[in-house]
N, C-alpha and C positions, 0 to 999 in steps of 0.2 A: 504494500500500500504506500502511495508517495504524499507523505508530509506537505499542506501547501504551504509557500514561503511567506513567512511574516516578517522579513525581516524589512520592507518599504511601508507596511502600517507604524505610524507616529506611535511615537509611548504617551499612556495615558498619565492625567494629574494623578497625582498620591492623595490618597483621601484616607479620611481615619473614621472609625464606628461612629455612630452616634450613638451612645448607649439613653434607653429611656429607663429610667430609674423604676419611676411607678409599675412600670410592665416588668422590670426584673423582679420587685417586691414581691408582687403579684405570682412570678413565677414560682419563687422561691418559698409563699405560703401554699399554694396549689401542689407542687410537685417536689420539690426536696425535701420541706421540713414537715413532719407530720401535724406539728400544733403551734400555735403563736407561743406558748409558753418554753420555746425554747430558745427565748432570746435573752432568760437568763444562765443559762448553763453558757449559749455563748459568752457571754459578760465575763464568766466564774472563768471558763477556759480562757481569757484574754488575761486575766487577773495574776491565774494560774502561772501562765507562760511567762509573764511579765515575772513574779516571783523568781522561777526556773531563773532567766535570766539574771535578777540578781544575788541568787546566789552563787552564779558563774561567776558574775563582778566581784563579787565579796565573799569567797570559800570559808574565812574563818569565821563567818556572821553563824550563830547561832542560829537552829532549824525554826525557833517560833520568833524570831525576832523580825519580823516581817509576814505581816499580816492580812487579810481581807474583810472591809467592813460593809456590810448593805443596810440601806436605808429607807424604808416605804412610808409612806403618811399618806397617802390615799390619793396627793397632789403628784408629789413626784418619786420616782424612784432613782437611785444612787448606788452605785457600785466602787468602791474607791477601795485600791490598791496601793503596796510599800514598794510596789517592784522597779523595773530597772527605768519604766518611764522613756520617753519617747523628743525628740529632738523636731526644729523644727521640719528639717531634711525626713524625717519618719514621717511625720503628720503626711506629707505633701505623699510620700510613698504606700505607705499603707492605707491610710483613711480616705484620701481624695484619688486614688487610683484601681481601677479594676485593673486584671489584666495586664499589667505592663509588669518587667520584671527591672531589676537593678542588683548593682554589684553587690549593694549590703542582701539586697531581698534572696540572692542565690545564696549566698552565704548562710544564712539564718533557714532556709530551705536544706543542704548539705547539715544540718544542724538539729535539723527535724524531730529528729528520735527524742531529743531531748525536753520535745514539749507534746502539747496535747493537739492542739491546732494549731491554726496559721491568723495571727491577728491581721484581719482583712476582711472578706467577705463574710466571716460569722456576724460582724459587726452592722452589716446590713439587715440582720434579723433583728434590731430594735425598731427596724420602720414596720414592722408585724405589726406593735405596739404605741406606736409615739411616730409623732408629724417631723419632730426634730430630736437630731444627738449632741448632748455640749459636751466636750472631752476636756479634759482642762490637764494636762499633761506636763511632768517636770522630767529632764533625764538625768541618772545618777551615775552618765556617764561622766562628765564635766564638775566641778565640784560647784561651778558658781554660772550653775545653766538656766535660760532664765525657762518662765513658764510659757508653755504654748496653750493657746486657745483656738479649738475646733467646733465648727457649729455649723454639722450637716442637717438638710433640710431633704424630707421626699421629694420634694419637685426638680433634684438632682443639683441644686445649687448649695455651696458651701462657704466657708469664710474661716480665714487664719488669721490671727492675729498672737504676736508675744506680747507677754504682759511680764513686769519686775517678777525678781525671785520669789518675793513677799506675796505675791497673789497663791502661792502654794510652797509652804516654806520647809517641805520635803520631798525628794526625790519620789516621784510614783505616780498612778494616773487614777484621775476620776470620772465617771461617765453618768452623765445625768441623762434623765427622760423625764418627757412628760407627757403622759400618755392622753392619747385619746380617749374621747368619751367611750365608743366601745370598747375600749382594752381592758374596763375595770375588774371581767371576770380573771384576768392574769397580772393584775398591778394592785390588788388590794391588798395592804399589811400582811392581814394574816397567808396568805396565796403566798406573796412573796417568798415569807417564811417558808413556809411548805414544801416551795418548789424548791429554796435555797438547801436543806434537808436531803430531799428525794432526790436532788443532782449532785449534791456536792457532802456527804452525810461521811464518805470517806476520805475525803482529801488531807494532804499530810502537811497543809499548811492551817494556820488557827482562822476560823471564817466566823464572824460574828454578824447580829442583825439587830437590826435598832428603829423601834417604830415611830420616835421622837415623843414618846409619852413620859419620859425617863430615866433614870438609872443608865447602867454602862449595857452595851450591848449581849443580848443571850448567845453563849456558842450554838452554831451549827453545826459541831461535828465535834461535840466535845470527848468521843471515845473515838480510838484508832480499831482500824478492823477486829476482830476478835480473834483471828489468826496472826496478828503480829504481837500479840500480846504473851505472857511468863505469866505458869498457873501452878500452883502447891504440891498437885496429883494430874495423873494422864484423866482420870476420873473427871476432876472438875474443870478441865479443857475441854473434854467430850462434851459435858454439858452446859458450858457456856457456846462451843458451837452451834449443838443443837437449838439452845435458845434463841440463836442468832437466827437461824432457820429457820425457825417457828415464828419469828417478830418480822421476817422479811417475807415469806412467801405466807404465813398463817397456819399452817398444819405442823402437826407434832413430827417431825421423821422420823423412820424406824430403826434409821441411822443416818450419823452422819459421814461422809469419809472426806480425808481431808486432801487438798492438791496443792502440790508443790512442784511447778517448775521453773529451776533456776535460770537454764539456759535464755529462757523468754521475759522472767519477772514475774512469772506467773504464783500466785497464792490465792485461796478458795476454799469453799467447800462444796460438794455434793450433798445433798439432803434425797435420802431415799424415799421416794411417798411409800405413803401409810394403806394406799387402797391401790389396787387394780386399777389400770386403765387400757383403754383401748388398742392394740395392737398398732403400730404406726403413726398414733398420736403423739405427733412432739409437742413437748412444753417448751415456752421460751425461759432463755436465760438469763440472769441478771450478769451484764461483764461491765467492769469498772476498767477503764485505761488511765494509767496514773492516777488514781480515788475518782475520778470522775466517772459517771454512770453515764455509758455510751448510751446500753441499750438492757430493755427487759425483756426482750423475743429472740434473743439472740439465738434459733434454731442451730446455726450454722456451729456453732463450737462444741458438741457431740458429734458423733454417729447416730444414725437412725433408731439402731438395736438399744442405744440408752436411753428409750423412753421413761424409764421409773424412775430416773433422778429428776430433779431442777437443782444449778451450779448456780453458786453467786463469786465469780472472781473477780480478781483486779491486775490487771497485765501491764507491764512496759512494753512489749517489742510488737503490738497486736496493732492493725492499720486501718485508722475509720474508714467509712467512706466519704464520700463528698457532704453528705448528712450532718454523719457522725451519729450516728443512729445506730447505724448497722457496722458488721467488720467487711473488711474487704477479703476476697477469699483470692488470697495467696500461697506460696510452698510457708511462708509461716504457720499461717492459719490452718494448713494442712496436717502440719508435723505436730501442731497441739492436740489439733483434732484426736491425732494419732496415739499420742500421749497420753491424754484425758483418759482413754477408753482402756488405754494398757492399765491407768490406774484404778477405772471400775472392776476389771478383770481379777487386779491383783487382789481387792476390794472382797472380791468374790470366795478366790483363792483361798485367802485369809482365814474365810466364814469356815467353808468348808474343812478347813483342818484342825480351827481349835473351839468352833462357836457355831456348835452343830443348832443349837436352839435358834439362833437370831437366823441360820442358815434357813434352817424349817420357816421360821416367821416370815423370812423372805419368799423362799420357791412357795408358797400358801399364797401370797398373794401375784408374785410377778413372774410366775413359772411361764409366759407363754415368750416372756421379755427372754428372760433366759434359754427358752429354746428355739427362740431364731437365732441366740448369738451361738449358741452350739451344733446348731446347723452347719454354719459356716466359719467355726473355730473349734479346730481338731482339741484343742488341751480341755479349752473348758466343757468340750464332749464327753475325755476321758473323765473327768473332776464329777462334773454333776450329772451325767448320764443316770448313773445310779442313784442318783438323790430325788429326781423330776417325777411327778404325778404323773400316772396314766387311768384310762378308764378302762377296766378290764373287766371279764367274765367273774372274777375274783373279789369286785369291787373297785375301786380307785386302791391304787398298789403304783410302788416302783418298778421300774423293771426287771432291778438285783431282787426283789422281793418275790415276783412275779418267774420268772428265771431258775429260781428254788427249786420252784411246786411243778415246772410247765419246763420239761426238756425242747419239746417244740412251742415258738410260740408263734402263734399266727394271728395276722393284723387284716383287718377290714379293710376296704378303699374308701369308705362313705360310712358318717353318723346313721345314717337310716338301713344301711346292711346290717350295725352292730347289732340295732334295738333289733331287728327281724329275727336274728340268732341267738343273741345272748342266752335268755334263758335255756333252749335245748340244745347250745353246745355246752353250756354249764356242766348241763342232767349227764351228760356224754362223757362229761370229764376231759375235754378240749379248752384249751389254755387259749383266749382270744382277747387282742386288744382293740379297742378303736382309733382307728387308724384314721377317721373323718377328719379330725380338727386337723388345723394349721400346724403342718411340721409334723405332728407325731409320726404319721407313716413312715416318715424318712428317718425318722429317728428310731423308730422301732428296730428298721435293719441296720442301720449302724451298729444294734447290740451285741454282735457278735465282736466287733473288735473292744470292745472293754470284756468280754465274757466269751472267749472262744470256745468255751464247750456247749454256750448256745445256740440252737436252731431257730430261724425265724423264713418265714414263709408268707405268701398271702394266700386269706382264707377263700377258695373257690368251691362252688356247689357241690361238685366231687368229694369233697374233704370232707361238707359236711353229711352227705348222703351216705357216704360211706361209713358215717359212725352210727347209724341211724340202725335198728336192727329189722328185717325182713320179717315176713310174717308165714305162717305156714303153707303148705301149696294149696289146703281144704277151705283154708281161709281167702286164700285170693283166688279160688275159683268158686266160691261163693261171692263174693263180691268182684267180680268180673265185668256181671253186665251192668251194675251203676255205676261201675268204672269207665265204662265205654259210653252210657251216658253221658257223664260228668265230663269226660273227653270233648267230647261230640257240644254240649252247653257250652264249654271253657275255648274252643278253637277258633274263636274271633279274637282272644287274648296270646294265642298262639301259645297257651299253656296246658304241659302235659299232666295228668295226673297219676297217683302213686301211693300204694298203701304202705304205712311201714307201721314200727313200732316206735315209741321214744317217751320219755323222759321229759317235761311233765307231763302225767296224764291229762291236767285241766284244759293245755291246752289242744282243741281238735287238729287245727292244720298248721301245717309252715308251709308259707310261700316263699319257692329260693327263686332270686332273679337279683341280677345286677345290673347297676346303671350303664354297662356297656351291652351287655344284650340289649337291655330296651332298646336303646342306641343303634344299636343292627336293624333291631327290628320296626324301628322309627324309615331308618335309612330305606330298608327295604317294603316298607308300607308305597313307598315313592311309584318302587316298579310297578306296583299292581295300578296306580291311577295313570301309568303311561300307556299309552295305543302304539307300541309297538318301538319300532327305528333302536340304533344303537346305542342309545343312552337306556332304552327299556330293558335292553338284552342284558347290561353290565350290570344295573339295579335287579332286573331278573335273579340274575345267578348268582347276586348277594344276597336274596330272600331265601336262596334258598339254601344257604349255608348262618343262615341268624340263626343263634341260638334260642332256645324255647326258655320260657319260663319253666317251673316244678312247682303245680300244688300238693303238696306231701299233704295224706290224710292222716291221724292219730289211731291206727289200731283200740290204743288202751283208752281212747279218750269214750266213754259211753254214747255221748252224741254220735260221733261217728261208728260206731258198734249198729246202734241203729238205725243209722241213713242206709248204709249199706246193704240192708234189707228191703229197704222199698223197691216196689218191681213197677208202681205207676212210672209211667215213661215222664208225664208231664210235672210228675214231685222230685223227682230223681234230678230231672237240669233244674230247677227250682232251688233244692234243699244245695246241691253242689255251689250252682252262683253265691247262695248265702254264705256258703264254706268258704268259697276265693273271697268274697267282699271283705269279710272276718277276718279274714286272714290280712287280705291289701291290709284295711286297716293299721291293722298289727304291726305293719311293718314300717310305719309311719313314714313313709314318701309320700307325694303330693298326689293325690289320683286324678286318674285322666278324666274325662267327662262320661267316654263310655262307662268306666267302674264306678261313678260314682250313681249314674243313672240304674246301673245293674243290682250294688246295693239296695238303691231306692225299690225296683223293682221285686226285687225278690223277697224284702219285707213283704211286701203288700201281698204279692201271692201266697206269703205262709200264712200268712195273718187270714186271708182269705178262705185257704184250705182249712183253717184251724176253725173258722168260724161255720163251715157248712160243715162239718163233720159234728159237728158239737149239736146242730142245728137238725 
């Protein structure tokens, strides 16, 4: 393809954005930030950073000697900092500039790690709340700097001015608002409070608040996390984490575990819930980046499989995003992920070898959490294989329990196979698990590698027909021809029928079918409504290999002792239909519309027959 030549079109004038301020705001409460009330966290974070900064300037300055004060009275709100303060070369860069970069701003960017944000564009989340920003900034990088004066307005217009050192006669910066008349649901005293709390509750500088009624300012964060704290006994650290756990999300946990990793900054806890929850439900997380509370949904900082906890950490090296709401998902944030989960694990570990009760209290309630992660994690297969509920012929049992009594054990494909068998493979003395729920199947055969002298199998008609005991030859040739009735009744369900013997006598029939025969025979219902051509031929010749249903009648059951005796042709499909409906039932799958009509039906005809015989 030939390039056309541009090099005789004139170059165009250089032109710059126009940026319109209102439609940024606009943007920025619509789709970045989730709520207006997060233009004081940004505040906190500028505060923050600004501190960070002077303690770089002054290493030997004591950790609380440099502080954060806020101020609400209902008129205006005040955030005023000790920190490193700002020049008038900063104002013009940071505050009056989007967008543009400079030598210091790269610098201070290469620098990054070292703070929470970027004081810049967080600062435009005050026009969430307020028409105008007054900055009133002094820098302590100069010893006799005078003070700067900033006073941005929404309509995108601003104004500098210096004023003597005496207009602020310490190094540091204060940021005033005055909020709009709608803002009052996020600018009233108490709210301020609240919010200053709920963002900033762990920050490891001293944050106070002052609603000008009084006295010296209440701390906001007057305790450091409860993880960085020295306790008497490992006992009463347990339980002042729990406590923390319990004050931060509201439930008791069943435990807590604690996380520690260095490489990243990372410190925390996991709080175990106390109930069952849903499979794949994730909770969000509370994560703190340097004491500040990024986010409380923070999904992303587990795995999937860890839905039974909710973590409240606090990280150095973890990356917001544009937000600062959420984490950016980086090979950091990957290798935590990663991390976290080794220490749920080890968590587990732990239970299982010396704290078999709290183990139990756990698999009781999170056993299905724990057997998706043993699915797909071979140790803690081996560890808790043997410790996880199943539902068996035997009752609910472990496997290793289970395993004991049952050299072979054999698992269902589906909840509604187990219910159809359970009780007469019981009578039979056949060891059967259900194998319907989530996972178990797969985990039932895994039992052989914790247990190699175990057998495990799935349970097919065959299997159980075979445990089932036959009946005499005098006997099935006396019931022969209701056999062939009930045949002839039951062959729209393409189900054979069968006398045996079994265990319990109460009940009359078993109906064996599995949801892949039906399946067949779904498939192959197809052919018979085709008229002919190659598609009929293929459906054809899979009808005629579906497998049939088996209604197995009860020898011992007295009802059927007596069916089998009736020689009316018209009572015999009658009394049978009522036997398969009985039976469907039983087996609680969902009935099609023919069984359930047939049911209906064959009430009504006994009830009929019952009533003219009487009559």
């Amino acid at each position: 393809m030939t390039l056309p030549d541009t090099s005789a079109i004139p170059a165009g004038d250089d032109r710059t954005f126009q940026v319109d301020l209102r439609g940024l705001v606009d943007l920025l409460s619509h789709h970045l930030y989730s709520s207006p009330r997060v233009y004081l966290r940004e505040l906190l974070q500028n505060a923050v950073d600004a501190l960070t900064a002077r303690h770089s300037l002054e290493p030997g300055s004591p950790s609380d000697a440099f502080g954060i004060r806020l101020y609400a009275d209902g008129s205006v709100v005040r955030v005023e900092d000790d920190g490193v303060g700002l020049t008038e070369a900063d104002v013009h860069t940071f505050l009056a500039t989007i967008g543009r970069s400079s030598k210091r701003a790269e610098k201070i960017a290469e620098q990054r790690a070292d703070f929470i944000g970027q004081f810049g564009i967080g600062l435009l989340s005050c026009f969430l709340v307020a028409d105008e920003i007054h900055v009133l900034s002094r820098s302590a990088r100069t010893p006799d700097a005078p003070t700067v004066e900033w006073r941005g307005r929404g309509d995108g217009s601003y104004t500098v001015r210096t004023l003597p050192a005496s207009a602020r006669p310490r190094p540091g910066t204060t940021v005033t608002l005055t909020p709009r008349a709608d803002a009052g649901e996020w600018t009233r005293p108490m709210q301020v409070q609240s919010l200053a709390r709920h963002f900033g509750g762990l920050l490891r500088h001293p944050v106070t608040f002052s609603d000008g009624t009084g006295g010296t300012g209440v701390p906001v964060n007057p305790e450091p996390a409860p993880w960085t704290g020295t306790y008497p006994t490992p006992g009463s650290r347990s339980r002042a984490l729990a406590a923390y756990g319990e004050e931060v999300f509201g439930f008791k946990p069943l435990d807590t575990i604690e996380l520690d990793l260095p490489a990243v900054g990372l410190k925390g806890i996991a709080c175990v819930l106390p109930e069952t929850v849903p499979a794949g439900r994730r909770h969000g997380h509370r994560v703190h980046v340097k004491g500040m509370l990024l986010s409380e949904q923070a999904e992303e900082i587990l795995p999937e499989w860890a839905f039974f906890v909710r973590c409240v950490v606090d990280a150095e090296s973890l990356r917001p995003t544009a937000s600062r709401e959420s984490l950016y998902e980086d090979d950091t944030l990957a290798a935590v992920r990663d991390a976290l989960a080794e220490r749920l694990r080890d968590w587990i570990a732990r239970a299982a070898a010396s704290d078999p009760d709290l183990l139990g209290r756990f698999l009781q309630v999170h056993h299905l959490a724990v057997k998706s992660l043993a699915v797909h994690d071979d140790e803690i297969l081996r560890m808790l294989l043997p410790w996880l509920p199943f539902e068996t012929t035997d009752g609910h049992a472990t496997l290793d329990e289970f395993a004991r009594t049952h050299r072979t054990v054999l698992v269902t494909s589906s909840v509604e196979e187990f219910r159809q068998v359970a009780a007469i493979a019981s009578a039979a003395g056949l060891g059967v698990v259900n194998g319907g729920y989530t996972y178990d199947r797969e985990l039932v055969h895994r039992l052989p590698e914790i247990r190699p002298e175990a057998s495990v199998a799935d349970l097919d008609p065959a299997t159980l027909t075979a445990h089932l005991d036959p009946v005499d030859r005098e006997t099935e040739l006396a019931a022969a021809a209701y056999l062939a009735q009930a045949r002839d009744a039951l062959a729209v369900f393409d189900c054979d029928v069968a006398l045996r013997a079994f265990q319990p006598a109460s009940a009359p029939a078993l109906l064996v079918d599995s949801r892949e025969a039906r399946h067949e025979r779904t498939r192959s219902q197809l052919a018979r409504e085709q008229e002919g051509g190659v598609w009929g031929d293929i459906l054809g010749a899979l009808r005629q290999e579906a497998p049939r249903a088996q209604l197995i009648l009860n020898q011992l059951n007295p009802l059927v002792r007596t069916a089998v005796t009736i020689t009316e042709p018209e009572l015999a499909r009658t009394s049978a239909e009522a036997l398969y409906g009985q039976a469907a039932m039983l087996s609680r799958r969902p009935l099609r519309p023919a069984e359930s009509s047939l049911i209906n039906r064959s009430f009504l005809d006994l009830l009929a027959h019952a009533l003219r015989k009487d009559s």
